[in-house]
C-alpha positions in Angstrom: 160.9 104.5 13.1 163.8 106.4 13.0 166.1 106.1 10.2 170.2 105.5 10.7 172.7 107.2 8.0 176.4 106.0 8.1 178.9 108.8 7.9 181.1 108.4 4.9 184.4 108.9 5.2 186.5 111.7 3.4 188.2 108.4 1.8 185.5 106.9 0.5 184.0 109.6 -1.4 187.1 110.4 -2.9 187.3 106.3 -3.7 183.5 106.4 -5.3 184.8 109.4 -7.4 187.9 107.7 -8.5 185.6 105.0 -9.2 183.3 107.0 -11.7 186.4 108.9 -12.8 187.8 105.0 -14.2 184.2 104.1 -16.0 183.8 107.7 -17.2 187.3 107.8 -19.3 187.1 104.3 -20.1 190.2 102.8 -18.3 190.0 99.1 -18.6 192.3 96.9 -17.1 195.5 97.0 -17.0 195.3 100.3 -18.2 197.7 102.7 -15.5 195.9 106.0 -13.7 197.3 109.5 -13.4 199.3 110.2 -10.8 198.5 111.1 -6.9 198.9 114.6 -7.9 196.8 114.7 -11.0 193.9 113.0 -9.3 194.1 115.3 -6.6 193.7 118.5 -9.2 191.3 117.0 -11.3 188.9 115.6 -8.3 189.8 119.1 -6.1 191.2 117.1 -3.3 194.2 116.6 -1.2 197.0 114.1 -2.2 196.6 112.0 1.3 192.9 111.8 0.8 193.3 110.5 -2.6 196.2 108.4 -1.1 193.9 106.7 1.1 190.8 106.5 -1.3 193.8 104.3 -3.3 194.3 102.4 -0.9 190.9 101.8 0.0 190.3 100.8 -3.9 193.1 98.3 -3.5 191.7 96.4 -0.7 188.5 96.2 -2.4 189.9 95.0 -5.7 189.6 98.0 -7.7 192.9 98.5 -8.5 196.4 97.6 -7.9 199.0 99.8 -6.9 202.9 98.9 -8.0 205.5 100.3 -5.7 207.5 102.3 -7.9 205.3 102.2 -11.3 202.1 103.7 -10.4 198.5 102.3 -9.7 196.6 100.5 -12.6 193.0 99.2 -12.8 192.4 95.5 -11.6 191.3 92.6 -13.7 187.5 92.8 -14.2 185.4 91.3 -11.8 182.3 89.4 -12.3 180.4 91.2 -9.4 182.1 94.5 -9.5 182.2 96.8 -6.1 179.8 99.8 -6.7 180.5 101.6 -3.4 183.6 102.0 -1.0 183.1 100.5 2.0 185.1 101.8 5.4 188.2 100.0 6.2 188.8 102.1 9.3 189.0 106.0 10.0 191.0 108.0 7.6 195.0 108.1 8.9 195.1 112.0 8.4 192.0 112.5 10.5 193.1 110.1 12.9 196.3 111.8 13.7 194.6 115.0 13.7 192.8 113.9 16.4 195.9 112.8 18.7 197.5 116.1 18.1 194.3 117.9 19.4 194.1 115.8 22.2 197.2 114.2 22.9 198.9 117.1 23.2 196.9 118.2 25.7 197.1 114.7 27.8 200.5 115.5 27.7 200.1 118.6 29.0 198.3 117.5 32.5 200.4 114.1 32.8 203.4 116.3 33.1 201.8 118.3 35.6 201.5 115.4 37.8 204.5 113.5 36.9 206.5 110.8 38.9 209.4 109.4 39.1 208.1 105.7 38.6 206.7 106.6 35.7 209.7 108.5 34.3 211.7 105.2 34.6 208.8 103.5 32.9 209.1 105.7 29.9 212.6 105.1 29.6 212.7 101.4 29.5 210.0 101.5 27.3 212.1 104.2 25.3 215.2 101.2 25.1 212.9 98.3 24.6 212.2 99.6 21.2 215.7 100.5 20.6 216.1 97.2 21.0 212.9 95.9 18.9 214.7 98.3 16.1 217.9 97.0 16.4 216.3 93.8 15.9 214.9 94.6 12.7 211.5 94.3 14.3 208.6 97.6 14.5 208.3 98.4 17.8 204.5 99.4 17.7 202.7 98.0 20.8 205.6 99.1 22.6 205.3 102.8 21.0 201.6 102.3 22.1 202.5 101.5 25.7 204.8 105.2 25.4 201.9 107.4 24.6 199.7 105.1 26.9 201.8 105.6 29.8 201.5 109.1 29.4 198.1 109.7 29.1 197.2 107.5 32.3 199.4 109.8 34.6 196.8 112.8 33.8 194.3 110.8 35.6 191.4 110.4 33.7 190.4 107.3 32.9 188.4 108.5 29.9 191.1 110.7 28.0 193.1 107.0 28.4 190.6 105.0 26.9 189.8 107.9 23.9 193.4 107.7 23.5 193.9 104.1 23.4 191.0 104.1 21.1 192.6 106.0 18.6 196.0 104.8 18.8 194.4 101.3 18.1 192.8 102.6 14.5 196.6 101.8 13.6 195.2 97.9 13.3 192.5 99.0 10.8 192.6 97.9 7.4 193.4 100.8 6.1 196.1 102.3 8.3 198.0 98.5 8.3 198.0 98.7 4.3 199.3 102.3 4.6 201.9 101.2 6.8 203.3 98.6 4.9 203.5 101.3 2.0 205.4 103.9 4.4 207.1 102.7 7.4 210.7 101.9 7.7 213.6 101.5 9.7 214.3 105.6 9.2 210.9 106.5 9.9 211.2 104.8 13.4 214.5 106.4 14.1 212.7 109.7 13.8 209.7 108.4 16.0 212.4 107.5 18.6 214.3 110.7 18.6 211.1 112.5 19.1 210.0 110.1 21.8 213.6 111.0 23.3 212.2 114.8 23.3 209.1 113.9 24.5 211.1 112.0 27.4 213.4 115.3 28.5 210.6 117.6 28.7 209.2 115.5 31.0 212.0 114.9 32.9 213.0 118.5 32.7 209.1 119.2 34.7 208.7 121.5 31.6 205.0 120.7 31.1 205.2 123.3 28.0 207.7 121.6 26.2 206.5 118.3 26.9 203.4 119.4 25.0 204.9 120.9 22.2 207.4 117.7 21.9 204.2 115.8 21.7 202.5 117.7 19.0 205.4 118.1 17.0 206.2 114.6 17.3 202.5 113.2 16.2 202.3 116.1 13.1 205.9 114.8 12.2 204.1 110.9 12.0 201.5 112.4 10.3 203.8 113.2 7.7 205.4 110.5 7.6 202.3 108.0 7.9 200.1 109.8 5.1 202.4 111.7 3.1 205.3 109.2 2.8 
């Protein structure tokens, strides 16, 4: 009978060392960890993988991150968690991903641009001007932007990897992220790349539009998992 393995995530494994790196020094609770940057030296990892193994560690009860004052080790439990379990894919990989591909979506939808869909991008462009303005994140209506796109190349497949991806954003993991790095100036950026995004298209520069695109999802990248 063949045997199935589950994939751990980068996040995990960084969570399970974090883990052993809590029982092997003795931090009980209460008792505050080193920084982001330490862990990330001492464990030879990057800072948003040991980000995301945080927050992972959170959700499961682990440990409990204060805004402002660093992360400390949880009360005890009486059934402690052994193992990370997935909360969703990692953030970083994720928008790795949608650079790889989105930017070349992009790339054919602008090839085959209309002028329907033009207008479609703009009011969805001013509805979350609006949703902003509102002091409400505009995210199903940033979805329906890169959505929009990606169904003028064509290909019903690249849309539904697409939406696939973009939907990660509900996970467990990337929600708690968000709450951690989102804000009001962080969509303003989003917007004004959207906006560039927008004029290439418009322009018929299929190049640009491209480039806007990648340098727009490295930019949330950024600003997602580097905060």
């Amino acid at each position: 009978m063949e045997q199935k393995f589950e994939t751990r995530r980068l996040y995990q494994q960084v969570a399970d060392q974090i883990r052993q790196f809590i029982a092997g020094n003795g931090f009980g609770p209460g008792i505050r960890l080193p920084s982001e940057r330490d862990l990330a030296q001492q464990l030879g990892v990057s800072r948003p993988s040991v980000r995301e193994a945080l927050i992972a560690l959170e959700i499961d009860g682990t440990v409990e991150i204060r805004m402002g004052s660093g992360v400390y080790v949880a009360l005890e439990r009486e059934h402690p968690v052994a193992v990370t379990q997935s909360f969703g894919e990692s953030p970083s990989e994720l928008m790795q991903a949608r650079i790889v591909i989105e930017g070349s979506t992009t790339l054919l939808a602008a090839s085959r641009m209309e002028a329907a869909t033009l207008a479609t991008l703009r009011s969805i462009i001013e509805g979350m001007r609006s949703e902003m303005a509102q002091g409400r994140r505009p995210l199903e209506l940033d979805r329906q932007f890169h959505l929009t796109i990606v169904a003028q190349s064509g290909n019903s497949v690249l849309e539904r990897i697409v939406g696939s991806l973009f939907d990660e954003r509900y996970s467990p993991l990337a929600e708690r992220l968000q709450d951690r790095t989102e804000s009001l100036q962080s969509w303003k950026e989003a917007l004004d790349e959207h906006e560039a995004i927008l004029s290439a298209l418009e322009a018929r520069e299929p190049l640009l539009a491209q480039a806007a695109m990648q340098t727009h999802l490295g930019a949330s990248r950024r600003r997602w998992t580097e905060g």
